[in-house]
C-alpha positions, 0 to 999 in steps of 0.5 A: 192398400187401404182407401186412407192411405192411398196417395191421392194427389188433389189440385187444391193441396200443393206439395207440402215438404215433398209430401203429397195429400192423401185422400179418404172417400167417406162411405155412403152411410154415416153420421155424426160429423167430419170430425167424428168420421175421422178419429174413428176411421183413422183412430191412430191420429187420434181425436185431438190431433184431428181437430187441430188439423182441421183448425189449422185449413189442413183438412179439405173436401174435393173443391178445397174447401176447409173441412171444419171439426163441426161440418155435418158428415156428408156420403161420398165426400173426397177430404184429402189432408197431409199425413205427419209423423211425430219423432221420425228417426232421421236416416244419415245416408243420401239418395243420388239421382243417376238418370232423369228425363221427362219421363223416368228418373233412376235413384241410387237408394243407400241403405236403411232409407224406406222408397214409400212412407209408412208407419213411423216414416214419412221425410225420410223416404226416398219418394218424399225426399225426391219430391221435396228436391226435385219439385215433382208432385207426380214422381211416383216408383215404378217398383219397390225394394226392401228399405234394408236393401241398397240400390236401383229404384226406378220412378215414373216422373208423369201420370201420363206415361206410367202405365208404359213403364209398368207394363215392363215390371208386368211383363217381365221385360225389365232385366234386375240384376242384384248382388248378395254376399253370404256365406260359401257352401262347396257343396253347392253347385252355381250357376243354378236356378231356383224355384218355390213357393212363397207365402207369408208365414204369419208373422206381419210381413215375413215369408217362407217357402212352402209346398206347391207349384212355385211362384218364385224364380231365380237365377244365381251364379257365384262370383267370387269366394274369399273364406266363408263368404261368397259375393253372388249375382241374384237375377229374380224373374219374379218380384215376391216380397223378401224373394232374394233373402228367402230363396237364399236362407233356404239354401242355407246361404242366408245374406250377411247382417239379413235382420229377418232371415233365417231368423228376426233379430232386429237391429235397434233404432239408429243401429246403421252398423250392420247393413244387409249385404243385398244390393240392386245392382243393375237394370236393363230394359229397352225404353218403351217411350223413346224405343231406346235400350237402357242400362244403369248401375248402381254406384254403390258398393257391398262390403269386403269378402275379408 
């Protein structure tokens, strides 16, 4: 993650809409003015916005400290400024909230709604939208699932303690359970491990397996079968992006209305009509703060076999 979009929580920018300050350290050569730093280095905001926000107080320095357009560049200086998005598509499915305490909270995540923001969105994440309801300016996941899958996502309510639950993503002692419904194949024989190599494959963020040592794992299992569909229980031991849907289109079972594999056909903007048949069910670990084991599940349900 690049410097500029690394959420940096400053003391002299509140929460603003649940949306925290990001930050952008400038480097120790430049010149020209603030203004001019920005819209160079952040170019996608463009020039005139820039100084619209540094008009606005939006723009300040580490001692909160409004950053005016015609300030002189200074090395190693902190600015920290609220990103915005213009036109977000709005996503018409609620989050729940199942579990929180001083510590961790469980979110129920619907489909379609993205955990961190990105590119054209920023309300409509499931962080922001916690923070704007809850009033938690540290909240921050702990691990993150695809914006297209449904399900548990786990967040870390205090700075203080999330080195803690992290450790449990790290040392692979957080127990992920997920369920899949996607096409039925009699010749293939469940339970049954799988193993690969995953990459990117060159195009933006998409995956494929490769030849290799494997650096993928996952136990499937089938549950039930009405047809040509199946529902399975997917256990990923690793966390590779797209690892499910990749280790599962490999094995030409690829998962129901899946927008990427085996092949990209991207649903267009506000089309809800096909969610992606991948929930994250369920997730067990024993509390590394209280000592307590703790199992939640997801109240969400995939769609019928029939």
């Amino acid at each position: 993650m690049s410097p500029a979009s690394s959420p940096m929580v400053a003391p002299v920018l509140p929460l603003r809409k649940g949306v925290s300050p990001s930050c952008i350290v400038l480097p120790g050569v430049g010149a020209g003015t603030m203004l001019d730093f920005l819209a160079a280095r952040l170019s996608t905001i463009g020039r005139s916005q820039w100084q619209q926000r540094m008009q606005a107080g939006d723009v300040v320095d580490a001692r909160g400290v409004v950053v005016t357009p015609q300030r002189p560049f200074e090395p190693h200086v902190r600015l920290y400024y609220y990103r915005d998005v213009a036109n977000e598509p709005e996503i018409p499915f609620a989050e729940q909230v199942l579990y929180q305490d001083e510590h961790l909270l469980v979110a129920d995540k619907p489909h379609f709604l993205p955990v961190m923001p990105a590119g054209r969105y920023l309300q409509q994440t499931l962080l922001v939208r916690l923070k704007q309801r809850l009033g938690l300016p540290e909240l921050s996941p702990l691990h993150r699932i695809d914006r297209d899958t449904a399900g548990l996502v786990l967040f870390s309510v205090q700075r203080s303690t999330r080195g803690l639950y992290q450790g449990l993503f790290r040392d692979r002692a957080m127990h992920k359970e997920y369920e899949a419904v996607a096409p039925w194949r009699p010749e293939l024989e469940f339970p049954r491990e799988h193993h690969s190599r995953l990459q990117e494959n060159g195009q933006f963020f998409l995956m494929h397996e490769v030849p290799g040592p494997a650096n993928s794992h996952t136990q499937m299992e089938l549950l039930e079968q009405a047809g040509a569909w199946a529902r399975y229980r997917l256990c990923p031991i690793t966390g590779k992006r797209h690892q499910l849907r990749v280790h599962m289109a490999a094995l030409g079972l690829p998962l129901r209305y899946d927008p990427f594999y085996p092949e990209v056909n991207d649903p267009p903007e506000g089309d809800f009509s096909q969610p992606l048949q991948l929930l994250a069910r369920a997730l067990t670990f024993t509390d590394p703060v209280t000592g307590q084991r703790q199992h939640f599940t997801s109240q969400r349900q995939l769609l019928p076999l029939a």
